[in-house]
N, C-alpha and C positions, 0 to 999 in steps of 0.2 A: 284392530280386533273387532271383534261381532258386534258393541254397541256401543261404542264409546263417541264414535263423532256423527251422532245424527242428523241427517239433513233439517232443513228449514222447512222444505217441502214434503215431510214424512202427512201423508194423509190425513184428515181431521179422524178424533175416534170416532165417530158417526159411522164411517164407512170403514172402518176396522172390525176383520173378523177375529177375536182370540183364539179361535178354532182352528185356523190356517195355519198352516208351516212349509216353509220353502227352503231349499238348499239347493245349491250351489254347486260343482266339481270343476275346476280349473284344472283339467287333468292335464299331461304332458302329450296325448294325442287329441283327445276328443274335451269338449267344454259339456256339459249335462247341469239340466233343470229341472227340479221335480217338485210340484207343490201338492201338498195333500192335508186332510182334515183331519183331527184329530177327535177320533168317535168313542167314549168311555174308554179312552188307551189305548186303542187302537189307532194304526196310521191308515188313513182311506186314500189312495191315489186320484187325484184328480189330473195331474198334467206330467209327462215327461216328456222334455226334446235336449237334441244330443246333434251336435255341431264337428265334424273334423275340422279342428283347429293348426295340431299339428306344431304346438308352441317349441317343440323339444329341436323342431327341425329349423325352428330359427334361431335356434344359438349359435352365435360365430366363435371364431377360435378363440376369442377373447371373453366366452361364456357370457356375451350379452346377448341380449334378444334385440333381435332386428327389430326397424319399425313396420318392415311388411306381416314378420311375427305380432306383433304388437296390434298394428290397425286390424288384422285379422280377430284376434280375439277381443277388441272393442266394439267391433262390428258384432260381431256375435252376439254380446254382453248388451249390446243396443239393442239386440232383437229380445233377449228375454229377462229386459228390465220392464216392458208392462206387465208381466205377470206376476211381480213382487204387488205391484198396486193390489190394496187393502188387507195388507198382510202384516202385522203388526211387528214394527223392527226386533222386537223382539222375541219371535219367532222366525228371524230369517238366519243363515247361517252359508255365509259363502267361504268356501275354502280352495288354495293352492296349492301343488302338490311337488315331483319331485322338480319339473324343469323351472316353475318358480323358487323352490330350494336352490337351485344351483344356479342362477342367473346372476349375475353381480347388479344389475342397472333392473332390479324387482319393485322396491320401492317407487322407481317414476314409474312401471306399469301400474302400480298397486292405485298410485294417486290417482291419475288416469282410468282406473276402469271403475273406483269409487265417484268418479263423477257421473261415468254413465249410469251405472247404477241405483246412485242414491243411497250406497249403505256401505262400509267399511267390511274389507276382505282381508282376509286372515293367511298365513300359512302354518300347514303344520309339518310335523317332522314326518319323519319313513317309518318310526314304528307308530305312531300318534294315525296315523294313515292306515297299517298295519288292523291296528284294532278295531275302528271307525267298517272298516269291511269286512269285519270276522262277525262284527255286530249287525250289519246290513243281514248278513247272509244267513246267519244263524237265524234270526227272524223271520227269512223265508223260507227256513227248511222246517221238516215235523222233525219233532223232538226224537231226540235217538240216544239209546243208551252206547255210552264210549266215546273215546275221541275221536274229533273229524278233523283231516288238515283241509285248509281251503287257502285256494292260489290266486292270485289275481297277474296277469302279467299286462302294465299300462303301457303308455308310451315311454317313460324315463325309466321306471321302475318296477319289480317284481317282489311282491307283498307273499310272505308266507307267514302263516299263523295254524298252531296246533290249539284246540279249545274243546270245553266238554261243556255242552247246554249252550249259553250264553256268556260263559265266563274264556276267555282265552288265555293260555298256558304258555303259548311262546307266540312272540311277535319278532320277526325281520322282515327288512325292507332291501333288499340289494337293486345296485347301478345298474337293472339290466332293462330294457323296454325294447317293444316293437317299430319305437321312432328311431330311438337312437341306435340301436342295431342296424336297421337298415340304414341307416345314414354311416355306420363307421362300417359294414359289411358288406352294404351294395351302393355304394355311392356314386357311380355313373350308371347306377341302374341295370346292370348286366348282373343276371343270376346265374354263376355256376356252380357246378358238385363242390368244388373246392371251396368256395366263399360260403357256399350254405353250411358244408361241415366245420371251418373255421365259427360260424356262427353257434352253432352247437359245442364246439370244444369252450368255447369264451364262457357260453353263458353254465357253463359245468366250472368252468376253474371257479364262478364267483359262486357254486352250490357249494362247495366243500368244504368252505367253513361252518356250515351250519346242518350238512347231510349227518352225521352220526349224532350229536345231540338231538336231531328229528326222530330222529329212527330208536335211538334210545327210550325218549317220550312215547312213541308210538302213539297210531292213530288205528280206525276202525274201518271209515269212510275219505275217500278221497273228492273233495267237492271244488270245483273251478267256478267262479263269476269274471265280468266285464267282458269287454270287447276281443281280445283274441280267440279267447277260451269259450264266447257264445260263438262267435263267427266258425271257429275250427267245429263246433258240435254241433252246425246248421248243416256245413260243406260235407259233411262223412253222412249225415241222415240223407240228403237230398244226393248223395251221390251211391248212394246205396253201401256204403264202406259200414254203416254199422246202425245199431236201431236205438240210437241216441246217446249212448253209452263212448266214453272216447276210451280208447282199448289202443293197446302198443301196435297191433296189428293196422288195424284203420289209421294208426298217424303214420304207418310204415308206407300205406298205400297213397297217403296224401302228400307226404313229401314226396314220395316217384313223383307224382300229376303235378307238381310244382317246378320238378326242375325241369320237366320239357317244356317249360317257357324260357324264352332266352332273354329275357328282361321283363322290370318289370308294369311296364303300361302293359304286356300283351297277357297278363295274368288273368282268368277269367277262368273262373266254376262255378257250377250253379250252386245257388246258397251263399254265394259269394258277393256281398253290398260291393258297386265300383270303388267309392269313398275308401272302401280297405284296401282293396286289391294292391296297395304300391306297400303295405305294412305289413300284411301277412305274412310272406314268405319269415319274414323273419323271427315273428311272434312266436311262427308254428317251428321253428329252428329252438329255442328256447323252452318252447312246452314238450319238446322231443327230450332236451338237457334232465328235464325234470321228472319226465317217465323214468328215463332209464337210470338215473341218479338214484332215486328215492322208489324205484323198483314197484312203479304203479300199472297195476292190472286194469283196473278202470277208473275215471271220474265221470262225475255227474254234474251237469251245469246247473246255476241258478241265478235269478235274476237278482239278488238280492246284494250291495256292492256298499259304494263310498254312500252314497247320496241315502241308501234307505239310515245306514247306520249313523250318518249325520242327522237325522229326523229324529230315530229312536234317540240319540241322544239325546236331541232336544227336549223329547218327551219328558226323559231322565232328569233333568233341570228344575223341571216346575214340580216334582215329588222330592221323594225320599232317597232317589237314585241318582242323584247327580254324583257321576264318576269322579268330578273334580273334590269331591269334598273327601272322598275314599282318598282319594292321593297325598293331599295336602294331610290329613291325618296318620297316614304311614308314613310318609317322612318324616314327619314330626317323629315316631315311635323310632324309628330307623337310625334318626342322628341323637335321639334320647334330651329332645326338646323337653324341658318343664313344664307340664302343660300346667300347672296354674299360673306360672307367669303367663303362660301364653296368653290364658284365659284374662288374664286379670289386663294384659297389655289391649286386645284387643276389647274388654268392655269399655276400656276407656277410650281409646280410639275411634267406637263407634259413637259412642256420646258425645265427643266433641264432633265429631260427622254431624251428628245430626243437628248440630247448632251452628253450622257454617257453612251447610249445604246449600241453600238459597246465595249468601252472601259471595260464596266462591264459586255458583255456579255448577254443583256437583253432584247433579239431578239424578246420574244414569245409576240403574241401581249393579250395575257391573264395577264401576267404581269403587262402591261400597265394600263388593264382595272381594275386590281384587283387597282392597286395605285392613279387610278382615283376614282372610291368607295371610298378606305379608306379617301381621301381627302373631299367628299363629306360628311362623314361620321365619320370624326375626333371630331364633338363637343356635339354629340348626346348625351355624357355624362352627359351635362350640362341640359339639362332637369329633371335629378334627382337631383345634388346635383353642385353646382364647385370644391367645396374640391376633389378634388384625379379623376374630371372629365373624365380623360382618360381611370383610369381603369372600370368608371362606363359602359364607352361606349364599351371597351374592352369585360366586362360581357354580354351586351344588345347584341352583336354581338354573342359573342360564342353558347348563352343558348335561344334567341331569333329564331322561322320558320319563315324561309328566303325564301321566294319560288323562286327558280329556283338555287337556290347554294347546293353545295353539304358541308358535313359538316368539308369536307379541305378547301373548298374557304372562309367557314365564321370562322374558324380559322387562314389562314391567313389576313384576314382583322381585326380581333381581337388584333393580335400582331401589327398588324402595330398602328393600333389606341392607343392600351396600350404605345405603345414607340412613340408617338410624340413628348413626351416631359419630361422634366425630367430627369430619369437617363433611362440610354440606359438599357433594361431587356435584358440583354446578354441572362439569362439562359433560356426565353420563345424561343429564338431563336433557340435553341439547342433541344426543344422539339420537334420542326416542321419533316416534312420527311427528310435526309438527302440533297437529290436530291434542296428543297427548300429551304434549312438556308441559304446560301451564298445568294443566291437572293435575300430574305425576308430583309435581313441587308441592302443590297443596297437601296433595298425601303424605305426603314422605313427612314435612310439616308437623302434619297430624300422629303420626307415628313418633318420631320424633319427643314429642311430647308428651304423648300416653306412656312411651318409656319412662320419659325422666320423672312422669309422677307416679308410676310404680319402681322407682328406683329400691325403696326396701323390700320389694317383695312382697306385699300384702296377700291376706287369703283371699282378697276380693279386689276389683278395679275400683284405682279411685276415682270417684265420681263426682269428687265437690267440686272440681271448676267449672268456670263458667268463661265463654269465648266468645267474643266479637271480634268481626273482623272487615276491615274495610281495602279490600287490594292487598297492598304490602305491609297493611300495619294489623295486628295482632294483639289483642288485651285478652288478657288473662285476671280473671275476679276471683278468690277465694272467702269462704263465711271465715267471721272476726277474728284473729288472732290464729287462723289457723296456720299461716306461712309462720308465725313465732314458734309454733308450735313443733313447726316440722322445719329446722333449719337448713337439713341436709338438703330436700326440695327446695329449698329456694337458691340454694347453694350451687343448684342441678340447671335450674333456670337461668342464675346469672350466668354460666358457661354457656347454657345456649342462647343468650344476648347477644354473646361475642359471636357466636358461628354464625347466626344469621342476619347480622348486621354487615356480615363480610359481605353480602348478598343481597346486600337490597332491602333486608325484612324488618322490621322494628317489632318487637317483642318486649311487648308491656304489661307489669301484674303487681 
C-alpha cells in the first residue's frame, strides 16, 4: 500500500518538498506520471509522461503476465522513478488497475516494480478506479448545474460513472478495454466488417446491465477522458468529421475510414499518434457500443482522468476531505456498529500505539490510521449474525467497495478485524505482503487488547494501562489494585495468555 514499507533511500528532509505530489497510473495500456505542486489547494502541473506499455496484451491463457510484459513496464517505471526524487513518500500515490486486477502472478510484478521505484504500489478495484476519474475530470471541467456521465474506455476496462458537482452518483467498471478487445477481436491483426461488428455487439451485451439504471439516473452532459476518447476527438477535428464535439455521425464516418484498412500496422490518420494506431480500431468499436446504447448525441473530451483524481485525493488526506474517513463512518452507520464502543476501543488502541511505537517499530502514520479504522470497524460483523461476528466483518471488509482504499488497505483491515478475537489466524497473517505481516501482528495485538480492556463497555476508552514491549514479549502495568478491582479484565487477559502464547507471544501484567 502507499506508505507502509518505505525505503532506506527515501531522501533526507533537506531536499523534500511538502508541496509536491506525484501519481502514478499502471493502466492496462499506457503507464502515466504526473507530478505537480500543490498551490493554496490547488493542483499546479508541473510534469506528465505517458508510456504504451500495453501490460493487458501480456497476459497469457493462464492470466499471467509475461516477463516481456513485465520488463516492459519496469523499464518504464525506471524511467520515471527520478522524478519521484524530493517528493515526499507521502505524497506519492502509485496505483494499478484492471490487467493488474486480474493477473494471478501481480504480486512478483508488484515486488519487482517497488524496487525500481522506491515506494510501494497499490491496486485498486474497478469501481475504486471508477471514482478516482470522476474526480480527476470533474475537477477539470467548469462547474455545471445537473448530472454529467463521464466515460473512460482503458486498455482492460471501461469506467462509467453518473455524478453531479464533484460528488459521483453511480460507479461501474466493466471487462471491456481497447487492449484486450483487440487482442480477443483482432488477433492476427486482420481488420474485417465482421470482426469490427462482433467487437461492437461484445462490448453492448456487457452495457446492458447497467444501460436502464443509467438512463433512469439521467445525466445532462455527456463527457469522455483518457486515451481512446482524446485520440477518437483529435482524428474527427483534424480530419474535418466534426469541430471537436464527438457526434454519432463523425464516429459513423470514422469507423468507414477504419475499415478500409486491412489490418492493423496499415492504420493511419491524421491525428492519429502511431503508438495507438494497432488499439484503436477497437476502442472506437466500443465507443460506438456506447453511443448507441445510451443514445448519446454528443460528448466533450477532457483531460482530467486517473492520475488528476489520484492527486485531488491526495489533497483530500491532509484536510477535512479524506474520502476514506466518509467510508469507514457509513459502514460503521450501515451495519449499526456501536460507536461508543468503537470510540472507546479505538482510544485505547491508539494509546497503547503510541507507547509501542518506537519499540515495534511502527513509525508510519498509515499504520496508525489503518488501526484506528479496524477499531472503528471491529463489530460491523454483528449486524449479520454474532456467532463467528469477526469473521463476518472480516468478509464485509475484504469483498465490500470502499471508496478511497486500495484493495491492500481493505485487506489489511480485514485481517485485523478477523483476529480480534478468538484464536490469533496466524495463517491470514502469512498471506499479507511480506514487507506487512510483522506489522499487521503487532496491530492486531494491539487491537486485541484495547478490546479486552473495554470488555464492559465503558463510556470512555480505558486508558490506565501501561505497555512495554521488547519483540515477542508484552507487559502490561495497571495503577494499584486496579486489576482487583476489575476481575472480569483480568479474567479477559488471562484468555489472551493462552491465545498468544500459542504464537510465540508472552503476555505479562
Amino acid at each position: 500500500m502507499s506508505e507502509m514499507d518505505k525505503p532506506a533511500t527515501t531522501p533526507s528532509d533537506s531536499k523534500i518538498d511538502s508541496n509536491l505530489l506525484a501519481a502514478i497510473d499502471l493502466g492496462s495500456n499506457s503507464f502515466h506520471l504526473m507530478v505537480a505542486r500543490s498551490v493554496q489547494g490547488e493542483i499546479q502541473t508541473l510534469e506528465r509522461l505517458g508510456e504504451k506499455v500495453q501490460l493487458a496484451a501480456g497476459l497469457d491463457q493462464d492470466s499471467n503476465l509475461t516477463e516481456e510484459a513485465q520488463q516492459r513496464g519496469l523499464d518504464c517505471l525506471s524511467r520515471f522513478a527520478p522524478f519521484l526524487t524530493g517528493v515526499d513518500p507521502d505524497n506519492i500515490r502509485i496505483v494499478g488497475t484492471n490487467a493488474l486486477r486480474a493477473a494471478h502472478n501481480t504480486r512478483s510484478f508488484l515486488n519487482r516494480a517497488q524496487k525500481v521505484l522506491g515506494h510501494p504500489l497499490e491496486i485498486i478495484s474497478g469501481r475504486e478506479e471508477a471514482r478516482l476519474i470522476y474526480v480527476g475530470a470533474a475537477h477539470s471541467l467548469a462547474t455545471a448545474k445537473g448530472r454529467r456521465l463521464v466515460a473512460d474506455i482503458g486498455g482492460g476496462s471501461t469506467e462509467f460513472i453518473i455524478g453531479d458537482g464533484f460528488e459521483p452518483q453511480a460507479l461501474e467498471s466493466l471487462h471491456m478495454g481497447c487492449v484486450v478487445y483487440s487482442k480477443r477481436f483482432f488477433p492476427d491483426g486482420q481488420i474485417t466488417t465482421k470482426r469490427y461488428q462482433q467487437a461492437v455487439l461484445a462490448a453492448k451485451n456487457e452495457l446492458l446491465n447497467i444501460v436502464k439504471p443509467y438512463k433512469n439516473l439521467g445525466w445532462q452532459q455527456t463527457v469522455g477522458t483518457s486515451g481512446t476518447i482524446k485520440a477518437t476527438a483529435a482524428v474527427l477535428l483534424q480530419n474535418g468529421w466534426s469541430d471537436g464535439l464527438i457526434t454519432p455521425e463523425a464516429l459513423g464516418k470514422l469507423s468507414k475510414a477504419l475499415l478500409k484498412f486491412k489490418d492493423l500496422d496499415s492504420v493511419q490518420l491524421d491525428g492519429l499518434r502511431a503508438d495507438r494506431a494497432k488499439v484503436f480500431p477497437a476502442g472506437v468499436a466500443i465507443l460506438q457500443a456506447i453511443f448507441e446504447l445510451f443514445d448519446i448525441q454528443e460528448m466533450t473530451f477532457t483531460e482530467g482522468a486517473l492520475r488528476e483524481g489520484i492527486l485531488s485525493d491526495l489533497l483530500g488526506r491532509f484536510s477535512d476531505k479524506d474520502i476514506r474517513e466518509q467510508t469507514v463512518n457509513s459502514l460503521s452507520e450501515r451495519y449499526r456498529a456501536d460507536p461508543q464502543q468503537a470510540t472507546a476501543v479505538s482510544q485505547t488502541a491508539l494509546n497503547l500505539f503510541e507507547q509501542v511505537k518506537s519499540g515495534w517499530n511502527l513509525k508510519h502514520d498509515e499504520l496508525k490510521q489503518i488501526l484506528r479504522w479496524a477499531a472503528q470497524l471491529h463489530e460491523i460483523g454483528l449486524g449479520i449474525s454474532h456467532s463467528q461476528f469477526h469473521k463476518h466483518g472480516a468478509y464485509l471488509l475484504n469483498h465490500s467497495d470502499l471508496s478511497g482504499f486500495s484493495q491492500q488497505q481493505q485487506a489489511m483491515l480485514a485481517v485485523l478485524v478477523r483476529s480480534h478475537r478468538r484464536k490469533f489466524p496466524m495463517a491470514e497473517f502469512r498471506m499479507q505482503p511480506e514487507a506487512l505481516e510483522q506489522p499487521l501482528i503487532y496491530l492486531a495485538i494491539l487491537l486485541r487488547l484495547a478490546v479486552n480492556l473495554n470488555h464492559s463497555r465503558p463510556d470512555e476508552g480505558n486508558l490506565n494501562a501501561k505497555i512495554k514491549v521488547d519483540g515477542s514479549q508484552i507487559k502490561l502495568s495497571f495503577p494499584k489494585d486496579w486489576l482487583e478491582e476489575n476481575p472480569l479484565t483480568q479474567a479477559d487477559l488471562e484468555a489472551e495468555q493462552a491465545y498468544l502464547s500459542a504464537y510465540g507471544y508472552k503476555l505479562v501484567f
